[in-house]
NUNUBA-975721 format. One line per 8 residues: number of its first residue (from 1); their letters; for each residue x, y, z of N, C-alpha, C. Coordinates in steps of 0.2 Angstrom, whole numbers, plus 5000, padded with zeros to 4 digits. Example, Ala and Ser with C-alpha at 12.3 -4.5 7.8 and 13.67 -1.06 7.14 Angstrom:
2
1 = AS = 5066:4972:5039:5062:4978:5039:5066:4984:5039 ~ 5064:4989:5035:5068:4995:5036:5064:5000:5039
This chain:
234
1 = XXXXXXXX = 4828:5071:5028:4833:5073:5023:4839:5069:5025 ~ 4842:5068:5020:4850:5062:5021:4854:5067:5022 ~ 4858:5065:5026:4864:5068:5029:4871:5070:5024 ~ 4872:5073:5026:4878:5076:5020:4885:5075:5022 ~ 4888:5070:5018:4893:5069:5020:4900:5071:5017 ~ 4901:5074:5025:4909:5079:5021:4913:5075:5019 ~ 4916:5080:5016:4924:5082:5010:4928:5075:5013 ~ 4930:5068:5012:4935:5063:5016:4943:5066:5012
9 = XXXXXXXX = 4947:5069:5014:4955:5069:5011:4957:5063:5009 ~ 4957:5059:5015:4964:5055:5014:4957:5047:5015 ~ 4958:5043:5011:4956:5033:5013:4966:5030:5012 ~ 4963:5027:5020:4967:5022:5020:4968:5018:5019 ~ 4972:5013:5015:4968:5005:5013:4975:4998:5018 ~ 4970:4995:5020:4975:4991:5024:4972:4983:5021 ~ 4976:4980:5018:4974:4973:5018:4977:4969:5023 ~ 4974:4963:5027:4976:4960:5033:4975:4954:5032
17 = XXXXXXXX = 4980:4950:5035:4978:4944:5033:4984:4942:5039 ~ 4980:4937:5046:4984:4936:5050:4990:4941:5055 ~ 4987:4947:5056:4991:4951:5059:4988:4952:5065 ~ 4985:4949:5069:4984:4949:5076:4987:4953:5080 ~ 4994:4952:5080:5000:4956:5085:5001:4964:5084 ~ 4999:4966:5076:5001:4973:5074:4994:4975:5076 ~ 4989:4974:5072:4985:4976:5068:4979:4981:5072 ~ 4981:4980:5080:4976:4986:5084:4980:4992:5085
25 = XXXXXXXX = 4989:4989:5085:4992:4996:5085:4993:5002:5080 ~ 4994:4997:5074:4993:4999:5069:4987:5004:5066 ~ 4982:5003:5069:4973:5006:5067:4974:5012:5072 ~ 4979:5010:5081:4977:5017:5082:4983:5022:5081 ~ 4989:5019:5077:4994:5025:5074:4991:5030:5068 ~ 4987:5024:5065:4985:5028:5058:4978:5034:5060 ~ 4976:5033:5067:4969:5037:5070:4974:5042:5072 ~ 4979:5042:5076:4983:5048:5077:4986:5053:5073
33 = XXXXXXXX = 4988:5047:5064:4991:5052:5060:4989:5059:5059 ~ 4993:5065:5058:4990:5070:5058:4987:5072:5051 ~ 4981:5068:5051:4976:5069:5043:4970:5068:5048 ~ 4967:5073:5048:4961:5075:5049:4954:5072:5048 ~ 4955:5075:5039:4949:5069:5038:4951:5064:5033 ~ 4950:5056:5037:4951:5053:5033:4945:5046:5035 ~ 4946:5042:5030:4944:5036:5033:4949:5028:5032 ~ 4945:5025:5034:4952:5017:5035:4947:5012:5033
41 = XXXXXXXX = 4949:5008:5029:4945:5002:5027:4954:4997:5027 ~ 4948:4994:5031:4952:4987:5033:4949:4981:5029 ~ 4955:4978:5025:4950:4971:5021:4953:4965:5026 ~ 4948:4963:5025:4954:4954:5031:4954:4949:5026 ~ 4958:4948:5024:4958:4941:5019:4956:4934:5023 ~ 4954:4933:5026:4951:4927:5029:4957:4926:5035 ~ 4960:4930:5039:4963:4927:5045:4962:4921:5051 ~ 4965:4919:5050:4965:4913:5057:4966:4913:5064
49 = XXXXXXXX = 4970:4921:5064:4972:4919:5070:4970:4925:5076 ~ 4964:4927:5076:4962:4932:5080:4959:4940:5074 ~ 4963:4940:5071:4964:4946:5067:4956:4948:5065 ~ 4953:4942:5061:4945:4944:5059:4940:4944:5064 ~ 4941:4942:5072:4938:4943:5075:4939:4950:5079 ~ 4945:4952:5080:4946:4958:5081:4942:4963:5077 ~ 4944:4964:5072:4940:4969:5066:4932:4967:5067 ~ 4931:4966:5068:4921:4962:5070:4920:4966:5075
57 = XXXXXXXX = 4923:4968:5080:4922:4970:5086:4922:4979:5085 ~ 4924:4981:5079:4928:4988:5080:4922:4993:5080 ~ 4922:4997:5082:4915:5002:5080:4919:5008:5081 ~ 4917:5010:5074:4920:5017:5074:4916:5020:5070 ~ 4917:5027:5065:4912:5030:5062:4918:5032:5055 ~ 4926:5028:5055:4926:5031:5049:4931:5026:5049 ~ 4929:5019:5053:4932:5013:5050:4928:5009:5047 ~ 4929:5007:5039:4926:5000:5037:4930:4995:5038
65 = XXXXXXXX = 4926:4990:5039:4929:4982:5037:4925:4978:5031 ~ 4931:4974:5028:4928:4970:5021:4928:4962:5024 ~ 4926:4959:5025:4929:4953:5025:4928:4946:5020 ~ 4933:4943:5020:4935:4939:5012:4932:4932:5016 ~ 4927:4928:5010:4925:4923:5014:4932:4917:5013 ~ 4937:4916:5010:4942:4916:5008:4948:4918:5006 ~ 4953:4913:5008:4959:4920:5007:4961:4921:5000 ~ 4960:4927:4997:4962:4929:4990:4966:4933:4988
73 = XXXXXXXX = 4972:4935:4994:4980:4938:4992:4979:4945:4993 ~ 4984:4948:4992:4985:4955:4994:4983:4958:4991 ~ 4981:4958:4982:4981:4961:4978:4973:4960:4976 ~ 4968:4957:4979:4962:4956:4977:4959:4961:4983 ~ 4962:4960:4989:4964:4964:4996:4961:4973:4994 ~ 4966:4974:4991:4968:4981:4990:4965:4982:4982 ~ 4961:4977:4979:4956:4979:4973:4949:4981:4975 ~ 4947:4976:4983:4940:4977:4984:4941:4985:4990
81 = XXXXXXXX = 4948:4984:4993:4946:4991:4995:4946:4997:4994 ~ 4949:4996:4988:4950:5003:4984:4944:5005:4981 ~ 4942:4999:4979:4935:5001:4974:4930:5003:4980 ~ 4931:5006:4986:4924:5007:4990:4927:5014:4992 ~ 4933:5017:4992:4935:5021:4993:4932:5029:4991 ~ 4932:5033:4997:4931:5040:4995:4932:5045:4996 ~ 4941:5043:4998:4943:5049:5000:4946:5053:4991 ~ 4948:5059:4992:4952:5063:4984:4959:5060:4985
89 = XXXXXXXX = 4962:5056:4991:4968:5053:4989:4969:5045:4993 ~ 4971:5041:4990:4970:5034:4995:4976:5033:4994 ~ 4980:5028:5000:4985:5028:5001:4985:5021:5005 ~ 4990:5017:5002:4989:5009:5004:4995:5008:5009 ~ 4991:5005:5016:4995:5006:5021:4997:4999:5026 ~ 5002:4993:5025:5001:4987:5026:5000:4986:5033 ~ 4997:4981:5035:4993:4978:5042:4999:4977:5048 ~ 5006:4977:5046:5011:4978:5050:5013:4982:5054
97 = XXXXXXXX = 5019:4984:5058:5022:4992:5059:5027:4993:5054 ~ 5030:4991:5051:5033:4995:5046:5036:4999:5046 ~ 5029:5003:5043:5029:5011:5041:5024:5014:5045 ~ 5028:5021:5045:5024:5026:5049:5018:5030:5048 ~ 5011:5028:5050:5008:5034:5048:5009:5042:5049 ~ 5014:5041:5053:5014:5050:5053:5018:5051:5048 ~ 5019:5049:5042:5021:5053:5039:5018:5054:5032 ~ 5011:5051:5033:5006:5052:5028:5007:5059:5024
105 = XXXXXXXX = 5008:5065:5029:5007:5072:5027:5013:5073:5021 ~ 5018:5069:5023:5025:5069:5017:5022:5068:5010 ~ 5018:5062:5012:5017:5056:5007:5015:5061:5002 ~ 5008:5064:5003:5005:5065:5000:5003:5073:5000 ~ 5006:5075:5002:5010:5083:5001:5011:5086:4994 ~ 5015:5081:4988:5015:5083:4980:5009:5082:4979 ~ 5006:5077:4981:4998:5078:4976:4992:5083:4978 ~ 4994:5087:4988:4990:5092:4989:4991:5098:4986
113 = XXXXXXXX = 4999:5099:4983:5002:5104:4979:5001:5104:4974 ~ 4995:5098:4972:4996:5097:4963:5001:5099:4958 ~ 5005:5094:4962:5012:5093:4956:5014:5087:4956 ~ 5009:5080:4959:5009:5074:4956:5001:5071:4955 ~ 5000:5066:4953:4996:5063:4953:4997:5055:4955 ~ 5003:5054:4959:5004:5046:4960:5013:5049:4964 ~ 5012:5046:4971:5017:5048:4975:5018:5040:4979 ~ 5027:5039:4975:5030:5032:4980:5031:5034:4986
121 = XXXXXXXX = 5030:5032:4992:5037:5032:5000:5042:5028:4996 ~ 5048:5029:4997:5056:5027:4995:5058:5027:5000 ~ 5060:5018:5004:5064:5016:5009:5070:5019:5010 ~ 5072:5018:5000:5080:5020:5001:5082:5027:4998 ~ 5077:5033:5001:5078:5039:5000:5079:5042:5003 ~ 5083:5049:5005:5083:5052:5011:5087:5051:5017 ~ 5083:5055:5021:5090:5054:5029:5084:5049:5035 ~ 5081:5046:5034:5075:5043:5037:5077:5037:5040
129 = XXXXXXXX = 5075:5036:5046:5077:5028:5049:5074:5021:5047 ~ 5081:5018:5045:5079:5013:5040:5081:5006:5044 ~ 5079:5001:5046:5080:4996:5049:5086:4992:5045 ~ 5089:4988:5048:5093:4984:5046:5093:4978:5045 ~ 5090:4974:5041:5089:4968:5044:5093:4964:5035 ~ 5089:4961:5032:5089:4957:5024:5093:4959:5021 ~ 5101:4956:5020:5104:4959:5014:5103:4957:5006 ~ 5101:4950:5005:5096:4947:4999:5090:4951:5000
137 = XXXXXXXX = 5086:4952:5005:5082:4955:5002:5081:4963:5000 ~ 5085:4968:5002:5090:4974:4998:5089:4970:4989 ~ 5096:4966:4993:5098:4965:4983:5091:4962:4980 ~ 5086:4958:4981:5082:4955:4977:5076:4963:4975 ~ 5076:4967:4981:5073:4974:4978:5074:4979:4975 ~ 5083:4978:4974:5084:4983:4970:5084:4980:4963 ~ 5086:4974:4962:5085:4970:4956:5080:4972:4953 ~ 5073:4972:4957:5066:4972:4955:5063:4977:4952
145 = XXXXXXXX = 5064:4981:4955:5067:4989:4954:5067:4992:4948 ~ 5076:4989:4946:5080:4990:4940:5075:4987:4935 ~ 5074:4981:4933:5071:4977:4929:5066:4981:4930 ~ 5060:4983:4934:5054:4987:4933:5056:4992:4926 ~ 5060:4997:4930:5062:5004:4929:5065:5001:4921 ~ 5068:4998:4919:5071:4994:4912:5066:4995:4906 ~ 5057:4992:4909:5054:4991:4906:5049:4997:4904 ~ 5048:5002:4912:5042:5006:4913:5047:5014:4909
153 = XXXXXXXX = 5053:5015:4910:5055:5022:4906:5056:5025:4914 ~ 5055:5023:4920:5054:5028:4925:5061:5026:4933 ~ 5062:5031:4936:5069:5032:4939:5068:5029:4944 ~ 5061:5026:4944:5061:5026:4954:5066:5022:4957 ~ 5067:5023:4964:5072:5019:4969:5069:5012:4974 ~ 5064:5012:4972:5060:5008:4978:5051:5007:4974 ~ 5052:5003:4969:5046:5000:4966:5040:4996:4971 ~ 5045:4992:4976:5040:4987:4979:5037:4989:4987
161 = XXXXXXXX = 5039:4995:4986:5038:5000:4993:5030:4997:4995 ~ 5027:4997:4999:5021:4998:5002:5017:5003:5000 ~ 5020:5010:5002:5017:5015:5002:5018:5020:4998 ~ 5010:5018:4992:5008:5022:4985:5002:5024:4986 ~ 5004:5031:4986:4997:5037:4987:4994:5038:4979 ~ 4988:5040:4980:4987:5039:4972:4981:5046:4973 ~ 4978:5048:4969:4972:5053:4968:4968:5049:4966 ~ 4963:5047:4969:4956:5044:4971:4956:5041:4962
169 = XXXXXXXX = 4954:5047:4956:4950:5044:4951:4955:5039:4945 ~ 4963:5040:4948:4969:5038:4946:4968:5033:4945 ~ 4969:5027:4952:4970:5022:4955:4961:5019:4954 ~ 4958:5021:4955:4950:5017:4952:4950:5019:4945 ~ 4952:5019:4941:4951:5020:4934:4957:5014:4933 ~ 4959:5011:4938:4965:5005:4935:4963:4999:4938 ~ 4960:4994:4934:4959:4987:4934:4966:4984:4937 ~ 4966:4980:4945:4970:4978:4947:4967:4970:4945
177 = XXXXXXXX = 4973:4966:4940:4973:4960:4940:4976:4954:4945 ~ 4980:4956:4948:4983:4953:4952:4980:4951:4958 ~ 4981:4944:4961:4977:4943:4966:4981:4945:4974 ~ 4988:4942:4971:4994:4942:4976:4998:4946:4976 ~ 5005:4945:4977:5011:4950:4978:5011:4955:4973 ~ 5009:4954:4968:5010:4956:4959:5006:4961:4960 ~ 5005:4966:4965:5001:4972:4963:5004:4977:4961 ~ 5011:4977:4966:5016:4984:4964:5018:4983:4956
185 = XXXXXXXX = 5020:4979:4954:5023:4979:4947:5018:4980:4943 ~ 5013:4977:4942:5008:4976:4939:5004:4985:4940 ~ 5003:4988:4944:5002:4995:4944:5007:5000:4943 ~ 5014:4998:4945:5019:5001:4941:5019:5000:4932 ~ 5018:4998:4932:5019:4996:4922:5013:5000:4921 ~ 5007:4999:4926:4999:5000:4921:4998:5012:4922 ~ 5004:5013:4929:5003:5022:4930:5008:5023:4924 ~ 5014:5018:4923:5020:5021:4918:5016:5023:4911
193 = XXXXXXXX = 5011:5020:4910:5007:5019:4901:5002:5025:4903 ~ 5002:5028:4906:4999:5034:4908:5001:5041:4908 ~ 4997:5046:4905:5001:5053:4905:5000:5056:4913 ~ 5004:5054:4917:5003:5055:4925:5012:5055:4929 ~ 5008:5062:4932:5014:5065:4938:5017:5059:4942 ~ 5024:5057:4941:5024:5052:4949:5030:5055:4952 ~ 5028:5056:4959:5034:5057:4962:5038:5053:4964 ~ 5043:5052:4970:5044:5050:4977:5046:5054:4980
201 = XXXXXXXX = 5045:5052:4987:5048:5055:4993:5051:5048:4998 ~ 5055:5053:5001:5058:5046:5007:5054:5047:5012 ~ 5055:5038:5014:5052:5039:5021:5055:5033:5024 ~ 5054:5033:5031:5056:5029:5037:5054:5021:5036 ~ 5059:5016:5037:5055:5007:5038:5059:5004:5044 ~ 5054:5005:5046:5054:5001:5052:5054:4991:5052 ~ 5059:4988:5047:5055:4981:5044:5056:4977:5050 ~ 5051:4971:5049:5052:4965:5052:5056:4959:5050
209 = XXXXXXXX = 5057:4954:5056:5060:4948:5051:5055:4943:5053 ~ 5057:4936:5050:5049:4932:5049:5048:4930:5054 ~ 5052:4930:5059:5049:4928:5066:5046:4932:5070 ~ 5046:4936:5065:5040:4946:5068:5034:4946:5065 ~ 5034:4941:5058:5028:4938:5054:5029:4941:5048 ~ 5033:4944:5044:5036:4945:5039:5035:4938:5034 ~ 5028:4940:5028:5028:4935:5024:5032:4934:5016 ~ 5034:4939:5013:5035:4939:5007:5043:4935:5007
217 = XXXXXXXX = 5043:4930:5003:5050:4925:5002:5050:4928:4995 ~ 5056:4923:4990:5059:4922:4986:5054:4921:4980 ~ 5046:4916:4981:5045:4913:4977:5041:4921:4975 ~ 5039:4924:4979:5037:4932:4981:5041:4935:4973 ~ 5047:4935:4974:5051:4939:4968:5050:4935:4961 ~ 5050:4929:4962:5049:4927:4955:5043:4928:4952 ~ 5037:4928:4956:5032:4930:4953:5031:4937:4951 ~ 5036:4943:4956:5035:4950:4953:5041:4950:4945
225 = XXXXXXXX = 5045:4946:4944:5049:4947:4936:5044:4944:4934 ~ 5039:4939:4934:5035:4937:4928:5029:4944:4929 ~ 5026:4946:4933:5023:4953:4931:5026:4958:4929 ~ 5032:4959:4929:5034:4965:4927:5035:4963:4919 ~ 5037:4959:4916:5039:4957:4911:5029:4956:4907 ~ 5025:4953:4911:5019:4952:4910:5015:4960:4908 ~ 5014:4964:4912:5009:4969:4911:5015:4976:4910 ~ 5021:4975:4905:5025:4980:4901:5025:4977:4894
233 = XX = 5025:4970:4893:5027:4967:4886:5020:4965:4882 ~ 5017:4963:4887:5011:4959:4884:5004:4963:4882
């Protein structure tokens, strides 16, 4: 007889790509988080630098790993893990420290309530500790933001956050086109065309700066105005 497997709440989805330094502390914050039952799917986009051999070695019973024979960007990262997912709510968690697992319970609190269906973390909401580092990159994400929010009809504070919980049949019923950085915009525009609850809540960011491994530049922003412009107009 096949084994019956229980009820998963919460899939975590981590795309990784060269996070050697975070990436064991990270696995075991989100194993601590207080979510019970979950699972964590680690995609490794082809890393160089330790990170895919690491993930090779892990045995666990509610970790997967994907690995890219190639590197194919954040957003193709968090297309193949989504689509393997099986928890009732998945929640995309970056391979950094950042952000805090424990406050997953926050995150996804309106959709346990069913009074959302798609709940932002918002960096800039709340009384929550917020790192101090980028003042262009403040202004380039509230920019992004605004211009989203211009296009989509929606009020949010924090578009490019990391941390979007979705209800399992939400976020798999949405064809993710983007390979790379263009996955927030491009999923903000594709939940706005939808009759669906979105929250936010605030939450804590802990950022790094590039010499901490912090990837995303400038040319990062101009590719998120041509998505947002692309998958609201087109």
């Amino acid at each position: 007889m096949e084994k019956k497997i229980s009820k998963i709440q919460l899939s975590v989805i981590v795309p990784c790509f060269n996070e050697i330094n975070t990436i064991s502390e990270l696995i075991k914050n989100i194993q601590k988080s207080p979510i019970d039952s979950k699972e964590i799917i680690v995609v490794d986009d082809f890393s160089t630098d330790g990170s895919r051999e690491f993930l090779k070695a892990i045995n666990s019973e509610n970790i997967k790993t994907i690995f890219h024979k190639k590197n194919l960007g954040k957003g193709a990262a968090l297309s193949n893990g989504i689509s393997l997912a099986r928890g009732e709510i998945i929640i995309i968690q970056d391979a950094d420290l950042e952000y805090d697992p424990n406050e997953y319970p926050n995150i996804i609190d309106p959709i346990l309530k069913n009074k959302a269906d798609v709940v932002y973390g918002s960096r800039f909401q709340g009384g929550q500790p917020h790192r101090v580092v980028y003042f262009w990159h403040r202004v380039g994400n509230g920019f992004l933001t605004l211009l989203s929010n211009i296009f989509t009809d929606l009020n949010l504070t924090d578009m490019e956050t990391c941390y979007k919980a979705f209800k399992k049949d939400v976020i798999q019923n949405i064809r993710i086109q983007e390979k790379r950085f263009g996955f927030e915009p491009e999923i903000t525009a594709k939940i706005s065309k939808k009759d669906l609850r979105i929250y936010e809540v605030g939450i804590s960011y802990y950022g790094r700066t590039y010499k901490e491994g912090k990837k995303i530049g400038w040319r990062d922003g101009l590719q998120a105005i041509w998505c947002i412009l692309k998958y609201n107009l087109f």
